[in-house]
C-alpha positions in Angstrom: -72.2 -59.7 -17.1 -72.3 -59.0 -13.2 -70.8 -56.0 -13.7 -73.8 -54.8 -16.3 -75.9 -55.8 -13.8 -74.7 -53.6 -10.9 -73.9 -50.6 -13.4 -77.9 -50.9 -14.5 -79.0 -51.5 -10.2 -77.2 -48.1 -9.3 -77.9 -46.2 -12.9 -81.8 -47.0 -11.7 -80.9 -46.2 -7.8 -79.6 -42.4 -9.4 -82.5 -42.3 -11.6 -85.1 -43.1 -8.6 -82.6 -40.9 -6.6 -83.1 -38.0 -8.7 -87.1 -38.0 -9.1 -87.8 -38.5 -5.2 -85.6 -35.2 -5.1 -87.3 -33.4 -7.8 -91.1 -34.6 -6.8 -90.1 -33.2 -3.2 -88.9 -29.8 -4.5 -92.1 -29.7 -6.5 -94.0 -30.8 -3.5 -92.4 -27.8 -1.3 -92.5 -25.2 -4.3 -96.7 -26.0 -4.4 -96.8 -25.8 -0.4 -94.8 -22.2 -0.9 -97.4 -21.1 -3.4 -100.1 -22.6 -1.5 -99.1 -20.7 1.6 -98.5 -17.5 0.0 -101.6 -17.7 -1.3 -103.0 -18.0 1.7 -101.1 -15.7 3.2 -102.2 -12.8 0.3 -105.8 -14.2 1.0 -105.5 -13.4 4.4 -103.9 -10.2 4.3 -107.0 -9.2 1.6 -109.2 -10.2 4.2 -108.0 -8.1 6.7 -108.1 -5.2 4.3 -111.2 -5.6 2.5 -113.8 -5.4 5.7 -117.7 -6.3 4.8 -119.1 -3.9 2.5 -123.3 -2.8 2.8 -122.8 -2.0 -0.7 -120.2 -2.3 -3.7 -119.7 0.1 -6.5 -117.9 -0.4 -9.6 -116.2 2.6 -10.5 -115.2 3.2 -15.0 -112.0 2.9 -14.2 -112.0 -0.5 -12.7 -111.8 0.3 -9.2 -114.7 -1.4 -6.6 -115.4 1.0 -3.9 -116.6 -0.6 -0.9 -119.5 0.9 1.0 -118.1 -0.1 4.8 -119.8 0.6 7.8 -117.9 3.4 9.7 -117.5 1.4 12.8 -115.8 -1.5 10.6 -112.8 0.9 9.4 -109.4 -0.5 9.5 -108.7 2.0 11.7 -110.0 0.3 14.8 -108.0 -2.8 13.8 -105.4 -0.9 15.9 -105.4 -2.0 19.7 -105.6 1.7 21.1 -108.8 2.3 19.0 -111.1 -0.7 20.0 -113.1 1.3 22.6 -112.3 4.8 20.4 -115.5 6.9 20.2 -115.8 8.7 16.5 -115.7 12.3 16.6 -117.9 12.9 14.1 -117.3 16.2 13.9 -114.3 18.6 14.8 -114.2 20.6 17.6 -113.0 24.0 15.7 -112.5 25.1 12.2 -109.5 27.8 11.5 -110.7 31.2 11.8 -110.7 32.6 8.3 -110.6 30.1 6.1 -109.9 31.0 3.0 -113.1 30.2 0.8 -112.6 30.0 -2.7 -116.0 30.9 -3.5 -117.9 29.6 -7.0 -115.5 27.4 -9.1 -115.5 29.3 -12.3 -115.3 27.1 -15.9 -113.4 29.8 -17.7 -109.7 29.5 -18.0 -108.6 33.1 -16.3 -106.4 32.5 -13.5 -107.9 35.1 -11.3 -111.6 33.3 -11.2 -109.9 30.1 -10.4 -110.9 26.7 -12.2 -113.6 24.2 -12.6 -115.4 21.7 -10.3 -113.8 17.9 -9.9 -114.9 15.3 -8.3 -114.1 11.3 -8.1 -114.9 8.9 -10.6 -116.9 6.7 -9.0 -119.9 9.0 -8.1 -120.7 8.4 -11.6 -121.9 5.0 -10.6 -123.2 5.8 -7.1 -123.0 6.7 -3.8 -122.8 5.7 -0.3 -125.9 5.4 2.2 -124.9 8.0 5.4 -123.1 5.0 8.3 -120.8 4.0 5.7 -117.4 5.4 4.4 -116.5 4.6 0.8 -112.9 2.6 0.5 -111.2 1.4 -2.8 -111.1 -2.6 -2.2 -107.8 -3.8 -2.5 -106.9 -6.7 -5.2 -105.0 -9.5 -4.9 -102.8 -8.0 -8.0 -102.3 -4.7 -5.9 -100.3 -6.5 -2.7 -98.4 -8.8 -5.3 -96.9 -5.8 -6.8 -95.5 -4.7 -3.6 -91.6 -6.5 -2.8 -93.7 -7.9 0.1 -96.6 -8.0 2.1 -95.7 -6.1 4.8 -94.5 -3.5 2.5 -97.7 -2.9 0.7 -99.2 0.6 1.7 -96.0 1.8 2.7 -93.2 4.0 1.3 -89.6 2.3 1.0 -88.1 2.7 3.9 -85.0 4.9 2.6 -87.7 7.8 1.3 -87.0 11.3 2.7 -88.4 14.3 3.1 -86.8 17.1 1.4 -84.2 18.9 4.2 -83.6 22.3 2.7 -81.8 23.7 5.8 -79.1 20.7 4.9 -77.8 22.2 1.7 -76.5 18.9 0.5 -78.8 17.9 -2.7 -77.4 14.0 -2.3 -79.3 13.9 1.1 -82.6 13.3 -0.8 -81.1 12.4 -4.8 -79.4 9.8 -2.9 -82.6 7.8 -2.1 -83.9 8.5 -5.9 -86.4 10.7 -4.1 -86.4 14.0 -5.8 -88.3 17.4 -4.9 -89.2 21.1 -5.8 -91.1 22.6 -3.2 -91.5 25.8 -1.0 -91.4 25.3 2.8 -91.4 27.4 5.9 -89.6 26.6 9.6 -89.3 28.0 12.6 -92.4 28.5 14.5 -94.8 26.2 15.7 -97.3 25.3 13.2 -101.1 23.5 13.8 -102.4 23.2 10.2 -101.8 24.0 6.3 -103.9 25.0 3.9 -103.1 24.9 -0.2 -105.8 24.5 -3.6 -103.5 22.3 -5.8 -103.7 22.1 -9.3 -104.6 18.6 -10.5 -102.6 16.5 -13.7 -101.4 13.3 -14.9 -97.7 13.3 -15.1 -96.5 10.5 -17.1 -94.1 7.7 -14.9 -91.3 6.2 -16.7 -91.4 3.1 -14.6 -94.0 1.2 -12.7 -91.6 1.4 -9.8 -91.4 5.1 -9.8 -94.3 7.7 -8.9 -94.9 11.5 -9.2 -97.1 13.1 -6.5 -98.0 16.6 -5.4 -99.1 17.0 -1.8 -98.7 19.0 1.7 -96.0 17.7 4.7 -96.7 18.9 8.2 -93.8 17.7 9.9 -92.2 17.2 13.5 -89.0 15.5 14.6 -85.4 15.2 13.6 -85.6 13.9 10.7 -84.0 10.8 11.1 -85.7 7.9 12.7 -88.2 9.9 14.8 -89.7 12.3 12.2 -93.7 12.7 12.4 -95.4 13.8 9.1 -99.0 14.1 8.1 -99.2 14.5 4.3 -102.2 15.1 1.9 -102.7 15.4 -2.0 -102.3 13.8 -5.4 -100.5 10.9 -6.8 -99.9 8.9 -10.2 -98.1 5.7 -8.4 -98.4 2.6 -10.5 -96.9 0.0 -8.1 -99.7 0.9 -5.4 -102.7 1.2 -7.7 -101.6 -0.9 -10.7 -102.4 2.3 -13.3 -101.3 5.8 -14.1 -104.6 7.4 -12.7 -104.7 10.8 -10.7 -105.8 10.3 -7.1 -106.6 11.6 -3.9 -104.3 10.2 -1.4 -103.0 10.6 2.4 -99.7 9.3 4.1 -98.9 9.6 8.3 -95.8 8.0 9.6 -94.1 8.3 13.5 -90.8 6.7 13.0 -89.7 8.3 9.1 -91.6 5.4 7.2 -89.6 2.5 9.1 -93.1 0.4 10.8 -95.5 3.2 11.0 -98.1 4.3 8.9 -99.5 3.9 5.2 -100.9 5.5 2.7 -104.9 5.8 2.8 -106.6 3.5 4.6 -104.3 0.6 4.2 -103.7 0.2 7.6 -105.0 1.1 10.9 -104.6 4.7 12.1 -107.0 7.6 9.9 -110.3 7.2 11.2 -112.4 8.6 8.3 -116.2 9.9 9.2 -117.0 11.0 5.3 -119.4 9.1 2.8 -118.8 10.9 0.0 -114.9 10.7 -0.7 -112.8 7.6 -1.1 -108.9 7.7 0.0 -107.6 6.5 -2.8 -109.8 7.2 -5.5 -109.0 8.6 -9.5 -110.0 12.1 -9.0 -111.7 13.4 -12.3 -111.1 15.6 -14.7 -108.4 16.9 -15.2 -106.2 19.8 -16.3 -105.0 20.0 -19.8 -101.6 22.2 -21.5 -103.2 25.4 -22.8 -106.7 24.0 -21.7 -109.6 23.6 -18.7 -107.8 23.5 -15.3 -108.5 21.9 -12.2 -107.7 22.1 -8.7 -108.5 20.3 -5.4 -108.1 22.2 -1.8 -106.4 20.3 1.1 -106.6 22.0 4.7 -105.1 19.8 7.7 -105.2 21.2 11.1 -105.3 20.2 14.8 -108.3 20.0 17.0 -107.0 22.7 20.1 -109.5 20.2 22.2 -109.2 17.2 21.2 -105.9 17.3 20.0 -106.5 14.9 16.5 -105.4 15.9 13.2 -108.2 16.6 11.0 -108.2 16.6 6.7 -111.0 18.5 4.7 -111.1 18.2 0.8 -112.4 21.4 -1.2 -114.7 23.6 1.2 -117.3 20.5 1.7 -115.8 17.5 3.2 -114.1 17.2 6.5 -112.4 13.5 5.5 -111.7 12.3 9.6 -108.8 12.5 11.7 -105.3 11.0 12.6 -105.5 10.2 16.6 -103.2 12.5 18.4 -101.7 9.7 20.0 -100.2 8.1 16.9 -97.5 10.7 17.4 -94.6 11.9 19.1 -93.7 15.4 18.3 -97.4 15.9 16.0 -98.6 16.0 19.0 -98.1 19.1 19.8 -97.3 21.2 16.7 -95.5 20.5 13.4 -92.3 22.6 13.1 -91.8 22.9 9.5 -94.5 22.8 6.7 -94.0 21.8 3.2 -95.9 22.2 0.2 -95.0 20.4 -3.6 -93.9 17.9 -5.9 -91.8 15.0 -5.4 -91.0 11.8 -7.8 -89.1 8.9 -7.6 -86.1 9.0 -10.2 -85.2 5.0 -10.4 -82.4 5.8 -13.8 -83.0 2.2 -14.5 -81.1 3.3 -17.5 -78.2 4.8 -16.6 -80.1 8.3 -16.9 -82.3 10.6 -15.3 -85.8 9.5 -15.7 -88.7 11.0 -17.5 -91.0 10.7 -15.3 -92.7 13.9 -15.3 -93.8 16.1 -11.6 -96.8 18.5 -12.1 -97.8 19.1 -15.6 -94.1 18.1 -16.9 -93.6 21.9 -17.5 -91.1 24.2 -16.0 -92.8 26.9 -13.9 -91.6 29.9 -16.0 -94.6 28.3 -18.5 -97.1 29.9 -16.5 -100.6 29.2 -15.7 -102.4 26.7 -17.9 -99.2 25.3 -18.8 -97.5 24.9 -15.6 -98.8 23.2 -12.4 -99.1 25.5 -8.8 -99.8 25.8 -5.3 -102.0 28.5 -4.4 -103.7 30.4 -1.2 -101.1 28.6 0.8 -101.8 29.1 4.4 -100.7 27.5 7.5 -103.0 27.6 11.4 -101.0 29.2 13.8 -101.4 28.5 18.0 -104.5 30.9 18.0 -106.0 28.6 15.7 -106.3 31.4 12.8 -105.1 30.5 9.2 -102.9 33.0 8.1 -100.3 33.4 5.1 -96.8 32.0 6.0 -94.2 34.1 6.6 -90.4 33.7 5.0 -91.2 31.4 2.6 -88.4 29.6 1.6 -87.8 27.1 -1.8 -85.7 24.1 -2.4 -85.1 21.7 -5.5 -82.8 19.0 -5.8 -81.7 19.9 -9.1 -83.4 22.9 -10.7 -82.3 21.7 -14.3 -84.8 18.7 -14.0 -87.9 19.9 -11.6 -88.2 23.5 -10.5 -89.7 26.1 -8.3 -90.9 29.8 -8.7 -92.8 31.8 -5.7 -95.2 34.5 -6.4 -97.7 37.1 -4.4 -101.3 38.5 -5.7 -104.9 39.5 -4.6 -106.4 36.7 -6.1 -104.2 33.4 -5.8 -102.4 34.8 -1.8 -99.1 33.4 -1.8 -98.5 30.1 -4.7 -95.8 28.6 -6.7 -95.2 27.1 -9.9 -93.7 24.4 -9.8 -92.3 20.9 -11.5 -90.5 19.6 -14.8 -90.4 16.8 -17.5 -87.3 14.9 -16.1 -84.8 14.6 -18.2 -83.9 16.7 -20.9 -81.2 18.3 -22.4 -79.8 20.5 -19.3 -80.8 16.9 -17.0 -79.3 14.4 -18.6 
């Protein structure tokens, strides 16, 4: 009978054992999702600066109306006295105007007018600079906070002087673009034609943009990039939109993509980093292109970004640099996607129009008037243009020379297929 007894006592000590043990991992699992919480509040905060007004854009965005001297650029510790330079110093000589947007579909009288999708809903009051509120869903996407507004830390920037493909397949980065090196460069010019490649996986994104770069690259490269991107992870759909990137160190703790972090100082109303771009371009339909021109400031030395002929964007500070701040010395211009093969195969996400340049116009994407800013601060056309893809069977690249269109490319692919398995 004792023995019942002192079986039962230490059955019951286990018993009360076990439930102090599970109601103090329950207690530390709430604190964890109590402090992340916060911590996600927090980081929102910081992001998400007091709007004058809010617009609510069709596709679900909210684009905050944000006093200009509230940006999160002057979050960063050299910029808390900055004074705005509302204005740059010096345009290029000669740029390259591409005069009335036409709305037929000849190549040589260009394409129709685009604009964002938000200005159907409003617009910002002059002061204020428009910026696409971030979402508590957006930064839980991201593998962590500090990651959010970043690329992964292994991307790289296609090395075509390298001649070893695996330098960038290696990452599950992947290119097609045509470059040019060896001279000092202070700007690029390029009217890109504007899709919505489909993205196999969340994970994975297709973009099509400019590089000016400077440095080695290996920990030290500079690189000031402009364009379009479908990137579910960072915007939580497959929209089109207008985006920027800058890093100092090759994407290891500088840098971000818009305005997620402190660095472009942005002076325009009208234009939100960011932002679905609308409409368009179709296969055998209505195309659409957006112009991106970034060049330095000879006086003040900054690094200024104007969409289409209209809207000088802002600046990147000068100092945020090491090489950039003096010249870039190789300028790229193209698609790049990320190819994840979660399944054992290439993927399928798509770069451009998903169309192999030999298609053509209205079929396949391109790059045209490409131009780069030399040190007499004239744009100009670029001179030995070179191209490089990582696999030519998957994404490609074709160069080409008229009166109308300068010097462009066709470029991109579907992914996999039957000769990219």
């Amino acid at each position: 009978m004792d023995k019942v007894c002192f079986d039962n006592v230490k059955m019951k000590m286990f018993c009360l054992s076990l439930l102090f043990m599970m109601s103090v991992a329950e207690a530390k699992q709430g604190m964890s999702l109590a402090s992340q919480k916060f911590e996600v509040q927090k980081h929102l905060n910081r992001l998400n600066k007091p709007a004058i007004k809010s617009i609510k854009s069709p596709d679900g965005d909210i684009i905050d109306c944000v006093h200009m001297s509230h940006q999160p650029a002057f979050d960063h510790p050299l910029l808390k006295n900055h004074t705005v330079q509302m204005m740059p110093n010096y345009h290029p000589e000669g740029l390259f105007r591409n005069g009335k947007m036409s709305t037929t579909k000849n190549k040589n009288e260009g394409s129709r007018s685009i604009t964002q999708l938000w200005h159907l809903n409003g617009r910002c009051p002059e002061g204020t600079i428009p910026i696409r509120r971030t979402k508590k869903d957006d930064i839980l996407r991201a593998s962590n906070m500090k990651s959010y507004g970043r690329k992964n830390k292994h991307s790289t920037i296609a090395k075509p002087e390298s001649g070893r493909p695996g330098l960038v397949s290696q990452s599950g980065h992947q290119h097609a673009i045509a470059y040019v090196e060896g001279d000092r460069y202070y700007g690029a010019k390029a009217t890109i034609n504007v899709w919505e490649p489909k993205i196999q996986q969340p994970n994975e994104f297709s973009l099509s943009q400019i590089w000016l770069l400077g440095g080695s690259f290996d920990s030290d490269l500079n690189s000031i990039e402009g364009g379009w991107q479908v990137s579910p992870d960072l915007y939580g759909d497959n929209n089109t939109r207008l985006f920027t990137y800058w890093t100092s160190d090759a994407y290891q703790a500088t840098g971000c993509y818009n305005l997620l972090c402190s660095g472009f100082i942005q002076i325009n109303n009208e234009i939100a980093m960011g932002a679905t771009i609308s409409p368009l371009s179709s296969y055998h339909g209505s195309q659409y292109d957006i112009s991106i021109l970034v060049w330095k400031d000879p006086k003040e030395g900054n690094w200024w970004m104007q969409f289409g002929n209209d809207y000088v964007l802002g600046y990147w500070p000068g100092f945020l640099f090491s090489y950039l701040i003096d010249s870039a010395t190789m300028v790229e211009w193209g698609g790049e996607v990320v190819n994840s093969e979660s399944d054992g195969l290439h993927t399928t996400t798509q770069m451009g129009s998903g169309h192999f340049p030999d298609e053509g116009f209205g079929k396949s994407s391109y790059f045209r008037n490409i131009q780069v800013v030399d040190g007499s601060n004239n744009l100009r056309a670029p001179q030995d243009i070179g191209t490089y893809t990582d696999d030519n069977s998957c994404y490609d690249v074709q160069l080409g020379k008229n009166n109308d269109w300068g010097n462009y490319f066709y470029y991109g692919g579907p992914g996999r297929n039957p000769n990219c398995p």
